[in-house]
N, C-alpha and C positions, 0 to 999 in steps of 0.2 A: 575472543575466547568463547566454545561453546559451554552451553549449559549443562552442567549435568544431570546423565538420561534424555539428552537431546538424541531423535530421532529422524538420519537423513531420511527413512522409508517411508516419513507420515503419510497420510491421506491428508492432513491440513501443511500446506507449504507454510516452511521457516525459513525465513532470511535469511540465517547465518547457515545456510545450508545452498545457496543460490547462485547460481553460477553469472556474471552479471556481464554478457555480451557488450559491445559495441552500441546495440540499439535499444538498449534498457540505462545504459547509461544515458544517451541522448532523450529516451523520455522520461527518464526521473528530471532531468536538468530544463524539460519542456515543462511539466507538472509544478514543478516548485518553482520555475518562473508564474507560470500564471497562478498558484496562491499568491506569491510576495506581492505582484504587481495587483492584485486583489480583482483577478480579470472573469471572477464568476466562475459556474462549471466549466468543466470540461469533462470530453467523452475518451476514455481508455478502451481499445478494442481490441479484438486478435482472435485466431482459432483457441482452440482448447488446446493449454498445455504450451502455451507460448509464453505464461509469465505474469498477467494482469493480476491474479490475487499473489504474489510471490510479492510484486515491484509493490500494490498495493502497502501488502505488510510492511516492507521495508521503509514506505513512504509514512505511515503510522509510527514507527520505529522510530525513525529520526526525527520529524515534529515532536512529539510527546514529549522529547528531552527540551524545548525550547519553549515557556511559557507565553510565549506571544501567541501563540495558537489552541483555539479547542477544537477535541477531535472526535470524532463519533464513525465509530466503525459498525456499517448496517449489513451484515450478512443474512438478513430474511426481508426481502423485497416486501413481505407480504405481512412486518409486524410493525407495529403504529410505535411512533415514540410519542412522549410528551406533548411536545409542539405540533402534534399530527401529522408529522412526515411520515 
């Protein structure tokens, strides 16, 4: 169910607004294999406008409901957290 005042036109992609191909399905199920199996980072890539902060969100989405994970969502490359990351 969408939110209300959910906006499919944002400039920030929403999940529940996501059209979820074939190969978004195969890399959320690549992604969330390698957190469970606890395999380190990994790199998401693609032109602009193929999905990587949409699948991102949706990958944020679905951990947060599940306590065995903390999650930290960095969208300024260029702003220090705590830890110094």
């Amino acid at each position: 169910m969408r939110s209300p005042g959910a906006n499919a036109f944002s400039t920030t992609p929403d999940p529940q607004f996501a059209y979820e191909t074939r190969e978004h399905r195969l890399a959320m199920v690549k992604i969330l294999y390698s957190i469970q199996q606890r395999m380190g980072m990994f790199l998401m890539r693609g032109d602009v406008g193929t999905g990587k902060t949409t699948l991102s969100r949706f990958l944020l989405q679905q951990l947060s409901a599940d306590d065995g994970y903390r999650l930290a969502y960095l969208s300024n490359m260029n702003q220090r957290t705590e830890a110094g990351f």
